[in-house]
C-alpha positions in Angstrom: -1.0 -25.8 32.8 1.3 -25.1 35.5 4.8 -25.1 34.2 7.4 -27.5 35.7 11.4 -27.3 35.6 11.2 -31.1 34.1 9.3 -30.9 31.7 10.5 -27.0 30.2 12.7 -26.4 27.5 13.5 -22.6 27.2 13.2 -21.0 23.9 15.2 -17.8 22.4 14.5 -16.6 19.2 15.9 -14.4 17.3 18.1 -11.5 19.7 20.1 -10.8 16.9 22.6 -7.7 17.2 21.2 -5.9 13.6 17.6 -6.1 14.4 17.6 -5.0 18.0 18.4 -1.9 18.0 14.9 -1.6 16.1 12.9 -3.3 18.6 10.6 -1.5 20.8 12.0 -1.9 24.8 14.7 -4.1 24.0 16.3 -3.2 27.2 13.7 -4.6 29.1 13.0 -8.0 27.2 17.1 -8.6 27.4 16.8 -8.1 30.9 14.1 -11.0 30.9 15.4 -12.9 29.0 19.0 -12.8 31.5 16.4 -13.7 34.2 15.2 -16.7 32.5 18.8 -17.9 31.5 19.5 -17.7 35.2 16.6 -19.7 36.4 16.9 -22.2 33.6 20.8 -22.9 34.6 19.8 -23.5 38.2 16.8 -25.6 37.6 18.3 -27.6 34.4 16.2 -26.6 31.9 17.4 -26.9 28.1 18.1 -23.9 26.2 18.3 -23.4 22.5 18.5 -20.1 20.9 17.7 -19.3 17.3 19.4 -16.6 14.9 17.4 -15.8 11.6 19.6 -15.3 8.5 22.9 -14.8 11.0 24.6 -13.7 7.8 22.3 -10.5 7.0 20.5 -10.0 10.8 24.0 -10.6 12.9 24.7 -13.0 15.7 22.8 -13.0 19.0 23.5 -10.1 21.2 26.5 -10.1 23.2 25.0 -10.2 26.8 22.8 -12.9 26.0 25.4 -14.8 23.5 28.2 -14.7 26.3 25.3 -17.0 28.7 24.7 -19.7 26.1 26.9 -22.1 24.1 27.8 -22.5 20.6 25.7 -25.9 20.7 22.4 -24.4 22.3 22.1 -21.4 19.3 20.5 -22.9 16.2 20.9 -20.7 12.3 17.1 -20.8 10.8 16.0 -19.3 7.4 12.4 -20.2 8.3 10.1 -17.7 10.0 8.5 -20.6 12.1 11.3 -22.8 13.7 9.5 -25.9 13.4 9.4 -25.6 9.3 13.6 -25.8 9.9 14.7 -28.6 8.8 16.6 -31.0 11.9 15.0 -28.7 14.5 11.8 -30.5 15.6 14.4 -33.5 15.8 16.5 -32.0 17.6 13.4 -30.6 19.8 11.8 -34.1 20.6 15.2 -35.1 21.8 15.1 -33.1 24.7 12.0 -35.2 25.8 10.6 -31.6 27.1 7.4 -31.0 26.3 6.8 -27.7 28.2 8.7 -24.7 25.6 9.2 -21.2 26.7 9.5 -18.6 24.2 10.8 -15.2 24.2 12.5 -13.2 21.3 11.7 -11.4 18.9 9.6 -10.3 16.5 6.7 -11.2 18.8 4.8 -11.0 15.4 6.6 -13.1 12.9 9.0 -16.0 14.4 7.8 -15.7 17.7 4.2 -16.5 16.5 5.1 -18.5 13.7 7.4 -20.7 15.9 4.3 -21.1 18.6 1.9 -22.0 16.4 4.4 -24.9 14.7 5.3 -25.7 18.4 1.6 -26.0 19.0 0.8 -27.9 15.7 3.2 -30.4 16.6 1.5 -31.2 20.1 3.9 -29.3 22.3 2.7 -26.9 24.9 4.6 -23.8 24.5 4.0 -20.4 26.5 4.7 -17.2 25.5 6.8 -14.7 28.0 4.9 -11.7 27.4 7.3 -9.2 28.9 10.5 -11.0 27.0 8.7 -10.8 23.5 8.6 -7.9 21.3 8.4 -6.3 18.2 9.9 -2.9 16.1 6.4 -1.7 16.6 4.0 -2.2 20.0 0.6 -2.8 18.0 2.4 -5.8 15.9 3.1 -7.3 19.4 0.1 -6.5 21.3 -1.6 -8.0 18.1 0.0 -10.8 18.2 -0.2 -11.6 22.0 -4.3 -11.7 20.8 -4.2 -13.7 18.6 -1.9 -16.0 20.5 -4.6 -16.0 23.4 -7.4 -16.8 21.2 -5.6 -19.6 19.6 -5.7 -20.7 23.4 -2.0 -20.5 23.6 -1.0 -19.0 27.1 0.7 -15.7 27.6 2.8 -15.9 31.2 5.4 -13.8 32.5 9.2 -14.4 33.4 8.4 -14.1 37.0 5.6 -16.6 36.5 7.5 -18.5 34.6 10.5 -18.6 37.7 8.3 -18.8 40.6 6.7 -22.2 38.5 9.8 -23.8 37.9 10.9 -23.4 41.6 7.7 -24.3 43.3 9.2 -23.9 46.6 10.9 -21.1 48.5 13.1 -23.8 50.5 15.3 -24.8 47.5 19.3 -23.7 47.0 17.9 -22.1 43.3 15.4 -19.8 45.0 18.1 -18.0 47.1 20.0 -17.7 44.1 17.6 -16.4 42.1 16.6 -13.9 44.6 18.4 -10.9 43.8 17.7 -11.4 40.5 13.7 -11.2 41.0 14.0 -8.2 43.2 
């Protein structure tokens, strides 16, 4: 499946201040994740963001809570966010079909919330270099058993250079300097 601006819906879950200081390259995957909040702005592609038990994990890190609004960052006490009550409703009205994940941990709610994606007829993708975990085997694990439950692994370049299709386009120039 080729992804398409259209059709995508870009996931967060779970960049919570208290939890990722513990997370193995968080640098990195923030740096990602920025990336795919710039190409989703240009190319008008939904974002939600969840937090997990805001109350005991903290809010969503600064850098990536000062790009999003108040309305596009969802609390969750479930592990997968498809068992949260209101979300897949709020989900299917978005009419996007196409969900991006990233966030963390790549082994609990990231997986958990692919598989309910998945479950409820959605195509979601997971960005492997904007998901991961305290520890790199519970990621690596789970990017395995993500593939052999046949749902894709791409990265945030992929997933940038899909959305834009074309190098002609206003986005691409914009999203340029952030690629390089």
């Amino acid at each position: 499946m080729k992804l398409q601006s259209a059709q995508s819906l870009l996931l967060l879950i779970d960049l919570q201040a208290r939890l990722a200081p513990a997370i193995d390259g968080i640098e990195g995957v923030l740096e990602r994740v920025k990336l795919l909040i710039a190409a989703a702005r240009a190319l008008q592609v939904p974002i939600l963001a969840s937090e997990q038990n805001p109350e005991g994990l903290g809010h969503t890190v600064p850098e990536i809570a000062d790009l999003l609004s108040p309305e596009e960052i969802v609390a969750k006490i479930h592990f997968g966010l498809m068992a949260e009550p209101g979300f897949a409703d709020r989900l299917t009205a978005t009419g996007r079909t196409q969900i991006v994940v990233a966030g963390t941990e790549t082994h609990v709610c990231v997986l958990q919330s692919l598989m309910g994606l998945r479950e409820a007829g959605l195509r979601p993708v997971a960005v492997a270099d904007a998901v991961s975990s305290r520890r790199p085997l519970d990621r690596q694990t789970a990017l395995a058993r993500l593939a052999a439950l046949e749902i894709p692994a791409v990265t945030s370049e992929m997933v940038v250079f899909e959305w834009l299709e074309r190098s002609d386009v206003p986005a691409f120039k914009q999203l340029l300097p952030l690629i390089r």
